[in-house]
C-alpha positions in Angstrom: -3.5 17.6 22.0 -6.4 16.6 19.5 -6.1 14.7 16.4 -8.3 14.0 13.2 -8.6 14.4 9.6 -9.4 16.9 7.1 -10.0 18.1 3.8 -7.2 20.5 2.9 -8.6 22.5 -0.2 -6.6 25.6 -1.8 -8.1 29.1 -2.2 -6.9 32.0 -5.0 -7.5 34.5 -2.0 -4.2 36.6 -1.8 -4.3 37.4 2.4 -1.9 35.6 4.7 -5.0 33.6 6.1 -6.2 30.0 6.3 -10.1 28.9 6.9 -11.1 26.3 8.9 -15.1 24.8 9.3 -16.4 25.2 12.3 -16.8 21.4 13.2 -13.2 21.0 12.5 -12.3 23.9 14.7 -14.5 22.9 17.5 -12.7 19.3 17.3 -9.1 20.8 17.2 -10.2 23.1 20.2 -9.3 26.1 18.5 -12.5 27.8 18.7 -12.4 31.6 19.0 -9.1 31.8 18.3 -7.5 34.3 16.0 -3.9 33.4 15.3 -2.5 29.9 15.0 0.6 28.2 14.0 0.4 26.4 11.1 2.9 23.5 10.0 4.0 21.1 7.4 7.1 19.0 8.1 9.5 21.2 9.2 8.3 24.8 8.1 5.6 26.7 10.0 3.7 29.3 9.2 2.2 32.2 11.7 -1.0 33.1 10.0 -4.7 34.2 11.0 -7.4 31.6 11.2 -10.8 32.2 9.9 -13.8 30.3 10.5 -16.4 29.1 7.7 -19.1 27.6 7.3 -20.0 24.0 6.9 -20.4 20.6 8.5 -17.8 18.5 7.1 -13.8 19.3 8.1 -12.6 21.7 5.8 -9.4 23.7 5.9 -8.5 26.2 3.4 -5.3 27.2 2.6 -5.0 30.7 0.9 -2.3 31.4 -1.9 0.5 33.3 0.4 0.5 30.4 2.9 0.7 27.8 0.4 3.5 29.3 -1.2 5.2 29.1 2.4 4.0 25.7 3.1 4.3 24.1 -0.1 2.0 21.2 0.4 1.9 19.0 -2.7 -2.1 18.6 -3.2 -5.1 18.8 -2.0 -7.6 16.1 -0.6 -7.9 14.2 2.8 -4.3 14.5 5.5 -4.4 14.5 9.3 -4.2 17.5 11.4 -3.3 18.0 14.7 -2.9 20.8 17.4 -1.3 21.3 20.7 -1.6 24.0 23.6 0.4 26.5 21.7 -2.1 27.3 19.3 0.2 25.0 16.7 -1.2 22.8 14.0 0.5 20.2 12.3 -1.0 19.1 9.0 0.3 16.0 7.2 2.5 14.2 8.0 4.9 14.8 5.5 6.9 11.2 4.9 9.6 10.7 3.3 11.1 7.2 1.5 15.3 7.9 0.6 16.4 6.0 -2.0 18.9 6.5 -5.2 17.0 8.1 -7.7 17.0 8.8 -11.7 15.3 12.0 -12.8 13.4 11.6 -16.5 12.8 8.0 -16.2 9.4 6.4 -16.4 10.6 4.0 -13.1 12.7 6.6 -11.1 13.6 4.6 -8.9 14.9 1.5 -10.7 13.9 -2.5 -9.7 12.6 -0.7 -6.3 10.1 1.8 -7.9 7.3 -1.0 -7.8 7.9 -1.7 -3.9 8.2 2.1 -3.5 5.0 2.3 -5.3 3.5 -0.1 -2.8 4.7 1.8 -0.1 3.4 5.5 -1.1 -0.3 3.7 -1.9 -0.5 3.4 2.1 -0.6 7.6 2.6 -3.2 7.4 -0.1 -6.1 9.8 1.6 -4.2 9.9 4.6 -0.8 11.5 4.5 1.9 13.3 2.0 4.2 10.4 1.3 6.9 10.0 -1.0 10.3 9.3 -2.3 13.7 11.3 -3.0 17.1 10.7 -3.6 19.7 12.4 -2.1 20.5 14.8 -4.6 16.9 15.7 -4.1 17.5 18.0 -0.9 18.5 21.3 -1.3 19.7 21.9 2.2 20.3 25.6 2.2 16.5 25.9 1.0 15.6 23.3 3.6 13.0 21.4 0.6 13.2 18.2 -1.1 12.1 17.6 -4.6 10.2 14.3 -4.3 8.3 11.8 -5.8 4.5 11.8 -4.9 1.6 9.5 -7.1 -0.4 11.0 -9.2 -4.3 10.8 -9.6 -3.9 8.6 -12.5 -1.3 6.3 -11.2 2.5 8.1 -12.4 4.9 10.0 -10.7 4.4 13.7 -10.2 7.7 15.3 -8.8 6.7 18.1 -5.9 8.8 20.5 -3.9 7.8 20.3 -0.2 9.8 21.1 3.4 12.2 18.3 4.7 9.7 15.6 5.9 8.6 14.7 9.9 10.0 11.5 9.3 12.2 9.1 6.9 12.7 5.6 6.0 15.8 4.7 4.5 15.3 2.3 1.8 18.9 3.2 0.3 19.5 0.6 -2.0 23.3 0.1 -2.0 25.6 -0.9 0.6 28.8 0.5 -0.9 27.2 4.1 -0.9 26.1 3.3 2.4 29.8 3.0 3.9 30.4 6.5 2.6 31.8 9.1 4.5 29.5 11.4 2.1 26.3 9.4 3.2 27.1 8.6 6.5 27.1 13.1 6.7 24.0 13.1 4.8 22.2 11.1 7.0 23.6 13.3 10.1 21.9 16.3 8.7 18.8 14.3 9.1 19.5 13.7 12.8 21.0 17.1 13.5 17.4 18.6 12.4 16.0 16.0 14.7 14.3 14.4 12.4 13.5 10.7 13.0 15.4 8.5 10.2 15.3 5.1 10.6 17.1 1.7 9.2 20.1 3.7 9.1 22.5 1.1 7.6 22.8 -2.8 6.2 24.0 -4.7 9.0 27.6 -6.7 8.7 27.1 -9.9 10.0 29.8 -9.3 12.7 28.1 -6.6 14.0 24.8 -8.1 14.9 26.9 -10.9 16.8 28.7 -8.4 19.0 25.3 -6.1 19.8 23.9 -9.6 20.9 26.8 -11.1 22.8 25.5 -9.5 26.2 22.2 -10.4 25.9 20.2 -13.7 26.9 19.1 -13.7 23.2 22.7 -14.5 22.5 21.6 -18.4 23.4 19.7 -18.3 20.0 22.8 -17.7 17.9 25.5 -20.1 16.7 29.4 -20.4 17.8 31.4 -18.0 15.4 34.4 -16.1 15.0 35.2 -12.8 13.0 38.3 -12.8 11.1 39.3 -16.3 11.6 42.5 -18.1 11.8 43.1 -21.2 10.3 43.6 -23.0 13.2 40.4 -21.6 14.9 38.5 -22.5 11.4 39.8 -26.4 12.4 39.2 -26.0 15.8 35.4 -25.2 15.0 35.1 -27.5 12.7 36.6 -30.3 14.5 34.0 -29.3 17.1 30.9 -29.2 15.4 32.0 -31.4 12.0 30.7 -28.8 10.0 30.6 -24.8 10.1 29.6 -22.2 7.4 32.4 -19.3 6.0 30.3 -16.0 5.5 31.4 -12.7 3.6 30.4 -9.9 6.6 28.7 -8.2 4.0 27.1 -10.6 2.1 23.9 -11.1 0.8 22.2 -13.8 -1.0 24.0 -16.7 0.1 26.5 -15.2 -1.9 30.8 -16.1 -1.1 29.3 -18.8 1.3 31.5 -21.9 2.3 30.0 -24.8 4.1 32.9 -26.6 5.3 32.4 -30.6 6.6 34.7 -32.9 8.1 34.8 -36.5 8.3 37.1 -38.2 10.3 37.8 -41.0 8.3 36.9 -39.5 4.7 38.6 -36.2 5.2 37.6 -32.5 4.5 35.0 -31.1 2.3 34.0 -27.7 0.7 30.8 -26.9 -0.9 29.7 -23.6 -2.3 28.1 -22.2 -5.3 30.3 -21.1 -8.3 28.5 -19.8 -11.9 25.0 -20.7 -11.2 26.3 -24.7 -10.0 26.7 -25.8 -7.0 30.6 -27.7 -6.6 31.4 -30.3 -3.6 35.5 -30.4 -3.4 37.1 -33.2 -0.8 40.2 -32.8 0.2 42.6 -35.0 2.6 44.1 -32.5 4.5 43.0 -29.5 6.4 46.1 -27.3 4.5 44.6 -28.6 1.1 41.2 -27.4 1.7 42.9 -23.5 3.3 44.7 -23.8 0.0 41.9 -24.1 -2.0 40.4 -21.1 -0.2 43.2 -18.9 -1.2 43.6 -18.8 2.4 46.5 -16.6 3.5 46.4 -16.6 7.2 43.2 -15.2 8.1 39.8 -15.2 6.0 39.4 -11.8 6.2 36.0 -9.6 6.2 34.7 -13.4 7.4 33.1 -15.1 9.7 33.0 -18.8 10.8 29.9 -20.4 11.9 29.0 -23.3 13.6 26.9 -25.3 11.8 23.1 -26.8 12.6 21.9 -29.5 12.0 18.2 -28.5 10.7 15.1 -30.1 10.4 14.6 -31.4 6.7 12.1 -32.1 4.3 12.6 -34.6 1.5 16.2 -35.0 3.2 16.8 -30.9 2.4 17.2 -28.6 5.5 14.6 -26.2 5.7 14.9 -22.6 7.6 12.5 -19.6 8.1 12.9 -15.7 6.8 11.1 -14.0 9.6 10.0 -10.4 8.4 9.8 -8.3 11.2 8.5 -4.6 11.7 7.8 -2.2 14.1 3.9 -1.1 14.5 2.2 2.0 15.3 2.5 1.7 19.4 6.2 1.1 18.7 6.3 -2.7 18.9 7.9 -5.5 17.4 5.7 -7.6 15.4 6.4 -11.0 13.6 4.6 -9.4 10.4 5.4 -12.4 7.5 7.3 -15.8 7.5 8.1 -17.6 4.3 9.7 -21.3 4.9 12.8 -22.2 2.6 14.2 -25.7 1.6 17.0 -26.0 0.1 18.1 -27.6 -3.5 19.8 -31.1 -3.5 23.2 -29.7 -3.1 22.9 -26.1 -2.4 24.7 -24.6 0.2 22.0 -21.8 1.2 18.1 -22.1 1.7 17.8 -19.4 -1.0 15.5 -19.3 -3.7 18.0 -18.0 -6.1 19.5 -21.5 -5.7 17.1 -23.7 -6.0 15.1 -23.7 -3.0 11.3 -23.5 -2.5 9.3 -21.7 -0.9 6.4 -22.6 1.4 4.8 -21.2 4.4 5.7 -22.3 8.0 2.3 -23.8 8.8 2.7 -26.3 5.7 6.3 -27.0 6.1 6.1 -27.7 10.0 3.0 -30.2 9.9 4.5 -32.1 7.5 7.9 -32.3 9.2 6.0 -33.3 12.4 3.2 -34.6 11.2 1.3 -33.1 14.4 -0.5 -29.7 13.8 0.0 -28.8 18.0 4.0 -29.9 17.5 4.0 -27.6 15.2 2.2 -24.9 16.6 3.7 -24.8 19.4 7.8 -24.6 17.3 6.3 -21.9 15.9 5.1 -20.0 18.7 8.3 -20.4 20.7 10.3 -19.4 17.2 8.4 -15.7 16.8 9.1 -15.6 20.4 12.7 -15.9 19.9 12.4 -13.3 17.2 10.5 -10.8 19.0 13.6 -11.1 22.1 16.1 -11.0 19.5 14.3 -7.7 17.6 14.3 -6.2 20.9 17.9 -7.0 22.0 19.5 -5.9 18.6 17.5 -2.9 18.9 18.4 -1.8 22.3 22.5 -1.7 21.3 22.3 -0.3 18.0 23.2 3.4 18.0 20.2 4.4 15.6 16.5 3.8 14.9 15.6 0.2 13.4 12.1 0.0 12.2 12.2 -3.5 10.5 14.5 -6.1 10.1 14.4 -9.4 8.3 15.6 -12.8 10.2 16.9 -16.0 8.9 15.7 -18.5 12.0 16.7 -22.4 12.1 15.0 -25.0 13.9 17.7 -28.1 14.8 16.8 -32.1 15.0 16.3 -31.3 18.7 14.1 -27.9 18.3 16.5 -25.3 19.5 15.6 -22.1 17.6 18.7 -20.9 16.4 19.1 -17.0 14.4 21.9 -17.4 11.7 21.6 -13.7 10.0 19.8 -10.1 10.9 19.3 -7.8 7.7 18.0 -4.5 8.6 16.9 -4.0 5.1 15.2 -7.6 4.3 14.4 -8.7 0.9 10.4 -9.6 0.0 11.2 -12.8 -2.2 8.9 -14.7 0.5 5.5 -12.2 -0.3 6.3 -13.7 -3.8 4.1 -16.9 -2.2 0.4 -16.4 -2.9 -0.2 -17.4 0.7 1.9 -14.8 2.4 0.8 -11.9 -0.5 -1.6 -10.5 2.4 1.4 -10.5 5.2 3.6 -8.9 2.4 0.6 -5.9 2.4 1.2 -6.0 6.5 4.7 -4.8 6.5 3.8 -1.8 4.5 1.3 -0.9 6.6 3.3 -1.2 9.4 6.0 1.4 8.1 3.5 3.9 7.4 2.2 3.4 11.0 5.7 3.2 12.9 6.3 6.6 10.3 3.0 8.1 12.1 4.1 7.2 15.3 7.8 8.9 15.1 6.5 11.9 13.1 4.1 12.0 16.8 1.2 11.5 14.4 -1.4 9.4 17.1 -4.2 7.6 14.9 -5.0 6.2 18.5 -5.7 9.6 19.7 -8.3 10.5 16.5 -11.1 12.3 17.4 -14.5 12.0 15.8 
């Protein structure tokens, strides 16, 4: 199997026929032969190969087969053939998300990330972005979203793509039996989708209860009765109430308990941040329109963290999978919470800061530090791995909130499998925020079996 790249150009010539330079024939170890296999994303194309002249790596495509192959432009891809006289051109990439036909921004808030994203296939692959609606499945071709030379969206009809990333932007569609059937179609092709869903915070609890990476996550309990809600937080003093399938530090509860002061609830509530105390453990469930069980919950122990100016301070690890199919640590943003705020997040007052800054002046040593922060991405990578190896589909990035407690444990309180980039905000981690995207395109070229490792010259 040989790999490089090449300069696809179009040809008005009528005959079902493609050209190839010599040089780029005599790399793809096709010389001499007559017929090939030509394919982009999931269409192919039996056609006769002719050989022109020329140094540089030129294939020409005439008008019959781009009719058949539909590629969206012309200019610098990769190309690839195998023993059976196949070549692959592309790869063809595909970014799902909700999208709005006619609009300037068709993809909403996300069309500047999806922007970033596409810029990565620039000179090197067809990339884009499609909406559901976009597929026409009887057709087997997706209307999608590629840039232009100028900078705006052209819209392009292409085959289904060698690979997807789903950057589906709402978790209620998500849950749908209509999406959940959509995606299927994907796998039933056998074409590599991955991020498949948001996580419920139960869920990454239970994939990691098995594993030794389970040490790194705190006491909890799904659905919890009121007397297991006491018993917890009799146990620990404090705990946390989480909505499964929240976000934002949204519907959080930190619950404390004082023995001789009583019990205390502190969330956020219209943009302020409310501290109730309450004498009795009943008054407190009563506040919480408890009615038996807090259900679509979860209680968690709480940690006590390291601090900074007396606020706690955790880590949003952004993680990603690279081109040889490994987990990296590719960004970390630090987070200290508001006076007051229940959460670390920045919606609520907290600040952001990167880990080197926030460690050395927690420890005041630059090897302490170091070293916490070594053993930390460690923890992630395990974690990354062990969520990975129970969940039932492809996960190609996920985003970690890590603690570090008063003694140094590394603790993971939540897994998103579709992180937010508030920390790349931070002019310091604007070059690590430019890493992740880079490493989506390459985990995209490894799972469309795209091998930059395996480029000739």
């Amino acid at each position: 199997m040989s790999l490089t790249s090449c300069n696809i150009r179009f040809t008005n010539k009528p005959e079902k026929v493609i050209y190839a330079s010599a040089t780029l024939l005599k790399l793809l170890k096709l010389k001499n032969r007559k017929k090939v296999i030509i394919r982009l994303g999931q269409t192919s194309v039996t056609t006769s190969i002719r050989t022109i002249k020329g140094k540089g790596k030129s294939l020409i495509l005439s008008t019959s087969i781009r009719a058949l192959l539909k590629p969206p432009r012309e200019g610098m891809c990769y190309i690839q053939s195998d023993e059976d006289n196949e070549l692959r051109i592309g790869p063809l990439m595909g970014v799902l998300s909700s999208s709005r036909r006619g609009s300037s921004q068709p993809f909403g808030s996300r069309s500047g990330l999806i922007r970033q994203l596409l810029q990565q296939g620039k000179n090197k692959a067809f990339y884009f972005a499609f909406g559901p609606s976009d597929i026409n499945w009887q057709k087997e071709t997706v209307v999608g979203y590629f840039l232009g030379t100028g900078g705006g969206w052209v819209r392009r009809t292409v085959p289904l793509p060698d690979v997807v990333y789903n950057r589906s932007p709402s978790r209620k569609v998500e849950k749908t039996a209509a999406m959940e059937q959509f995606k299927e179609r994907f796998v039933r092709r056998q074409i590599p989708l991955f991020n498949w869903s948001f996580f419920d915070k139960w869920d990454v609890y239970r994939l990691l209860e098995d594993e030794p990476a389970s040490k790194f996550v705190p006491e909890s309990a799904y659905n919890p009765s009121g007397l297991r809600i006491k018993e917890l937080l009799e146990k620990h003093q404090f705990v946390y109430l989480k909505p499964t399938g929240g976000s934002l530090g949204n519907g959080i509860y930190r619950l404390t308990y004082h023995p001789k002061k009583g019990y205390f609830c502190r969330y956020r509530y219209n943009g302020r941040n409310v501290l109730l105390r309450f004498n009795r453990f009943s008054q407190l469930l009563k506040r919480l329109n408890y009615g038996g069980r807090m259900k679509n919950y979860v209680v968690q122990q709480g940690i006590r963290l390291i601090e900074l100016e007396r606020c706690p301070i955790d880590f949003r690890f952004h993680m990603n999978k690279n081109g040889n199919n490994e987990w990296v640590v590719a960004g970390i943003g630090a987070k200290k919470s508001g006076r007051g705020s229940v959460t670390t997040h920045i919606k609520n007052g907290g600040k952001l800061m990167t880990p080197e800054v926030a460690l050395n002046r927690i420890y005041g040593s630059t090897t302490k530090a170091e070293d916490i922060l070594s053993k930390a991405k460690q923890a992630s990578i395990q974690l990354a791995e062990a969520i990975e190896r129970n969940h039932p589909h492809r996960i190609g990035e996920l985003g970690f909130d890590i603690g570090i407690d008063q003694k140094d444990h590394i603790w993971m309180f939540e897994a998103n499998s579709k992180p937010g980039r508030s920390i790349f905000h931070h002019p310091s981690l604007r070059s690590e925020g430019a890493a992740t995207l880079k490493h989506i395109f390459d985990y995209s070229m490894y799972l469309s079996r795209f091998r930059p490792g395996r480029e000739e010259s």
